[in-house]
Backbone as a chain_set.jsonl record, in Angstrom:
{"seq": "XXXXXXXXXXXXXXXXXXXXXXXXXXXXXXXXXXXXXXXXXXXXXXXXXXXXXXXXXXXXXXXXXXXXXXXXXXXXXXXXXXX", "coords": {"N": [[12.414, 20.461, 7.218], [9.301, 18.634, 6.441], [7.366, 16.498, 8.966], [5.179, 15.223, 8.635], [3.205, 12.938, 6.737], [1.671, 13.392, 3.708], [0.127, 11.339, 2.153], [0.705, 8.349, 0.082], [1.557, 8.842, -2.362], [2.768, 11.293, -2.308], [4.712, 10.647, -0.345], [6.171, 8.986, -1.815], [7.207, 10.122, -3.743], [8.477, 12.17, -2.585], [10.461, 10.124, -1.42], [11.949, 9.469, -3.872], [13.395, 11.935, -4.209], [14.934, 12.165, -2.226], [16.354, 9.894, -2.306], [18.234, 10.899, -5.013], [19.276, 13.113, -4.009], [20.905, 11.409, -1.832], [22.348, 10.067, -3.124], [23.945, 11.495, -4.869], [25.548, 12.792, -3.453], [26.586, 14.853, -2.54], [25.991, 16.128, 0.026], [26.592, 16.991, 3.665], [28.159, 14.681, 6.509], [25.873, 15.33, 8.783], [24.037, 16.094, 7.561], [23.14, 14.163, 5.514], [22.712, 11.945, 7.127], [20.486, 12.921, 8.162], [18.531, 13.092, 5.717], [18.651, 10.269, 5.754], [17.661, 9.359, 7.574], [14.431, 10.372, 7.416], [14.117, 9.324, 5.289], [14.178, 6.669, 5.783], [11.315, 6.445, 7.35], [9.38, 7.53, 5.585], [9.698, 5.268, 4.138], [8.454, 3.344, 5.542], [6.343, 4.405, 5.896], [5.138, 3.805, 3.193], [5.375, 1.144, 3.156], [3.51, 0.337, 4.955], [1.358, 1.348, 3.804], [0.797, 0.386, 1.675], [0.768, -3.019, 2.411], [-1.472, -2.343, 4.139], [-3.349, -1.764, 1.62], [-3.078, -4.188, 0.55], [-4.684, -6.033, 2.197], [-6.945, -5.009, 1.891], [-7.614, -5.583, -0.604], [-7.738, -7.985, -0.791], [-9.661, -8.623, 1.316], [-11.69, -7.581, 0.037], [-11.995, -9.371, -2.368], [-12.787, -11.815, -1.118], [-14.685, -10.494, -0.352], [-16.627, -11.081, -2.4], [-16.107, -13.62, -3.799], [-17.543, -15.041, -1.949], [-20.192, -14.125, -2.305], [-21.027, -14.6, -5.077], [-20.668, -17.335, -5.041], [-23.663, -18.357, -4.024], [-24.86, -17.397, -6.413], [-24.409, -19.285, -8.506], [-25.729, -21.29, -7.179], [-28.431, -21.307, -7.266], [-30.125, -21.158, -9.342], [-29.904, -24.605, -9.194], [-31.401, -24.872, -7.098], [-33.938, -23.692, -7.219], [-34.944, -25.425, -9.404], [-35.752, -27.072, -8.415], [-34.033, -29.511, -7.547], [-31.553, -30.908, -5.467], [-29.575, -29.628, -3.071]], "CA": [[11.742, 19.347, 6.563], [8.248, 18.372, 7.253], [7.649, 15.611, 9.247], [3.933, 15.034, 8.567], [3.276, 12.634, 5.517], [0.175, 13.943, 3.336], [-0.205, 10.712, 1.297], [1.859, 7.552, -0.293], [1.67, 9.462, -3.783], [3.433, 12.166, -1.927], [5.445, 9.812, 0.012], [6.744, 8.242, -2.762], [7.897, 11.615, -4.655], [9.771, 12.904, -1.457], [11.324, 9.475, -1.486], [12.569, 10.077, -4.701], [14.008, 13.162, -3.987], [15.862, 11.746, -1.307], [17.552, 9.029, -2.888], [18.73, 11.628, -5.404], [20.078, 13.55, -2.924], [21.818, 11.174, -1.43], [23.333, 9.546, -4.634], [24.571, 12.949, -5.406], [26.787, 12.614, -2.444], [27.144, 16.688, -2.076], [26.02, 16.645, 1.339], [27.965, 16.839, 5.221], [27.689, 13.799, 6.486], [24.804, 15.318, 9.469], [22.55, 15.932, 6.413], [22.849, 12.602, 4.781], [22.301, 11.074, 7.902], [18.826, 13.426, 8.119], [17.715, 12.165, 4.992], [17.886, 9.196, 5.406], [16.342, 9.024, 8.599], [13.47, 10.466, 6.589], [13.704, 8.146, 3.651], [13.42, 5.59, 6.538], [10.211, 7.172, 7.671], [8.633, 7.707, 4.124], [9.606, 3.801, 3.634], [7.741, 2.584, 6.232], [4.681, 4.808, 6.102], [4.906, 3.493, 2.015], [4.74, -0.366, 2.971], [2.433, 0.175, 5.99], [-0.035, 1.798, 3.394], [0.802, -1.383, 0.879], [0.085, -3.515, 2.977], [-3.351, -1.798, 4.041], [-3.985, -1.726, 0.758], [-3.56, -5.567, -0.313], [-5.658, -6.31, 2.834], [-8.438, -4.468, 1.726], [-8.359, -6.346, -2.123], [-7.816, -9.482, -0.067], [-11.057, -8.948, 1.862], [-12.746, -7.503, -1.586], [-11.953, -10.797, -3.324], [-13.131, -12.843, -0.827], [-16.805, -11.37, -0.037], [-16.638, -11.341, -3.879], [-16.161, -15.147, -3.862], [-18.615, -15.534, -1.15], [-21.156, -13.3, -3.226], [-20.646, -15.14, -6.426], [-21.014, -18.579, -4.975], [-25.141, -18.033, -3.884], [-25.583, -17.005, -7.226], [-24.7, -20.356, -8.752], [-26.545, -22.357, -6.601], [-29.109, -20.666, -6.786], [-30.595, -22.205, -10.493], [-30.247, -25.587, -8.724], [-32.637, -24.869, -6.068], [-35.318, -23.173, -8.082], [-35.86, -26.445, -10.392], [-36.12, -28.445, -7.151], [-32.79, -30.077, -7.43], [-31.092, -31.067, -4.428], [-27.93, -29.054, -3.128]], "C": [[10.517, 18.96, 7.378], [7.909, 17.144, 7.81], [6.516, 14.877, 8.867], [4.131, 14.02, 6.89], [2.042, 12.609, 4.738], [-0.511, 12.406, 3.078], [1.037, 9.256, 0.5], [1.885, 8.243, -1.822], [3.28, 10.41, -3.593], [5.106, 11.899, -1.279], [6.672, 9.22, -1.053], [7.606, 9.311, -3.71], [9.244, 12.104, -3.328], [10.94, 12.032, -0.946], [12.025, 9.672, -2.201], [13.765, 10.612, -5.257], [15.284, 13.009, -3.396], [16.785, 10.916, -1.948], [18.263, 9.413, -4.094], [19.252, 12.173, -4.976], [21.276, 13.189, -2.505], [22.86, 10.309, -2.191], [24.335, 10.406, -5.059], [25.978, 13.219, -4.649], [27.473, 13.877, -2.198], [26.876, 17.024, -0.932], [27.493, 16.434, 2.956], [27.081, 15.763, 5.126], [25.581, 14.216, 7.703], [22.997, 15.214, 8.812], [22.266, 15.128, 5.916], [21.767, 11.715, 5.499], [20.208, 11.553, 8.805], [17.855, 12.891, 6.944], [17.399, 10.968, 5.256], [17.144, 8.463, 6.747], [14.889, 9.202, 8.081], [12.888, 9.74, 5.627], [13.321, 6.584, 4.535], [12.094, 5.67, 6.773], [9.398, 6.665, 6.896], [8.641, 6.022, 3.934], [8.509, 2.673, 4.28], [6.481, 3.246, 5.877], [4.04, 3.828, 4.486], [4.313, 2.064, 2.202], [3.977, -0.682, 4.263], [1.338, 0.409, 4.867], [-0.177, 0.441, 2.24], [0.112, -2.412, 1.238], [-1.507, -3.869, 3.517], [-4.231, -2.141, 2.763], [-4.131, -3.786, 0.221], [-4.412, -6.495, 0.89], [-6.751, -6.615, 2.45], [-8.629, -5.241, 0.335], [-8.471, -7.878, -1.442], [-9.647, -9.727, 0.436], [-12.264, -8.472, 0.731], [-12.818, -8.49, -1.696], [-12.913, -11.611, -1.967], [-14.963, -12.874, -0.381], [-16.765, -11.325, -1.624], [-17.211, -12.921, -4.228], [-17.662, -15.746, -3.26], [-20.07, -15.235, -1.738], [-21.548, -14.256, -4.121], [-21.53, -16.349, -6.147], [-22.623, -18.815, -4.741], [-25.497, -18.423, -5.15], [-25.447, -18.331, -8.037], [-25.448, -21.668, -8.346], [-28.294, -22.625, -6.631], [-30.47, -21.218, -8.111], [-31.294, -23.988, -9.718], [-31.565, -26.137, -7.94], [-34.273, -24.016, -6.803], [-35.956, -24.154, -9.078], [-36.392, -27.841, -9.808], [-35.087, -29.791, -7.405], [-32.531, -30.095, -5.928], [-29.819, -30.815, -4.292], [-27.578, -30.338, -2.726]], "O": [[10.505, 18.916, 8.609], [8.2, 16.305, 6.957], [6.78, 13.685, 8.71], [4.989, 14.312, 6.057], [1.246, 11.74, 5.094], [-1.563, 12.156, 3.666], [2.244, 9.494, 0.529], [2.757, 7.608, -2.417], [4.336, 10.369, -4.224], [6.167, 12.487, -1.493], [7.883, 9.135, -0.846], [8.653, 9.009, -4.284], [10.465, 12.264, -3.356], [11.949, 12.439, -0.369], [13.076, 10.127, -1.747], [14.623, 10.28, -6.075], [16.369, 13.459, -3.765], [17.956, 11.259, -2.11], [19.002, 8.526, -4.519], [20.379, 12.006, -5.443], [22.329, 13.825, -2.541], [23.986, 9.986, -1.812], [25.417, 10.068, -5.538], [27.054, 13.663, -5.052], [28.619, 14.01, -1.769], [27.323, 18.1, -0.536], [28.633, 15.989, 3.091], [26.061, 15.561, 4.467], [24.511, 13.646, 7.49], [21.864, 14.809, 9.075], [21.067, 15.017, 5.662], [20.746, 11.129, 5.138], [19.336, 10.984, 9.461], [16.738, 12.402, 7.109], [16.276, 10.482, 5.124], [16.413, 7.481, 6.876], [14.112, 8.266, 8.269], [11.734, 9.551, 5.241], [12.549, 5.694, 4.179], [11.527, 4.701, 6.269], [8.73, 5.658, 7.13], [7.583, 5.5, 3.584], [7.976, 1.665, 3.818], [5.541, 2.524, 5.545], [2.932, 3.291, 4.454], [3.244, 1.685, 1.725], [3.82, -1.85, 4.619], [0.356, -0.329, 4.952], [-1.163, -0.283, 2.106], [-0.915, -2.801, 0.682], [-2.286, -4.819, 3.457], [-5.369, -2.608, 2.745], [-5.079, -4.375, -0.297], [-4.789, -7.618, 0.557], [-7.425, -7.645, 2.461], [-9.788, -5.563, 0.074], [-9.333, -8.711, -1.724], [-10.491, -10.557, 0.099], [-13.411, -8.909, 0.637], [-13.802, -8.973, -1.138], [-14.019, -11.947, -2.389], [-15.846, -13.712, -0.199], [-17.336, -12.407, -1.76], [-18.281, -13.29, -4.711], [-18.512, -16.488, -3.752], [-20.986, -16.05, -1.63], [-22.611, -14.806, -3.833], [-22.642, -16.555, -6.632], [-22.966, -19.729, -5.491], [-26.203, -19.411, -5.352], [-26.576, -18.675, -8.388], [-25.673, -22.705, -8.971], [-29.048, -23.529, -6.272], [-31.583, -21.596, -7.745], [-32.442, -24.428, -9.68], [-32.318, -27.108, -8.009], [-35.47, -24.105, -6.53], [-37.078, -23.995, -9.559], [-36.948, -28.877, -10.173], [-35.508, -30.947, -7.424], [-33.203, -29.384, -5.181], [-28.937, -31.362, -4.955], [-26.393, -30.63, -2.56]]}, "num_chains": 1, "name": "protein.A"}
């Protein structure tokens, strides 16, 4: 089994797999206990990359916000209004 994990797409398929596997309940126990060291693995790399990912919309949204807000103000000051 490879230990390397390409991708959470990938991740997420070889999880899968695993928890089929071990539902199936046809293995010794040494193999079970290999999966699911693995399916531990795969779980974490899955909600490390989650995580990463709702970071990154977190810090989208917010220069978003920051972006945005200029652009309304921005009328005000061109008719010689006072922010």
């Amino acid at each position: 089994m490879e230990n390397h994990i390409k991708d959470f797409e990938s991740a997420i398929g070889e999880l899968e797999t695993i928890v089929k596997t071990l539902e199936a309940g046809d293995l010794a126990l040494e193999q079970s206990l290999q999966l699911f060291e693995r399916g531990v693995q795969l779980s974490r790399f899955c909600h490390t990359r989650l995580e990463d990912a709702e970071r990154r919309i977190e810090i989208l949204s917010q220069n978003d916000e920051r972006e945005a807000a200029p652009d309304t103000l921005t009328p005000s000051l061109e008719d010689g209004s006072e922010a």
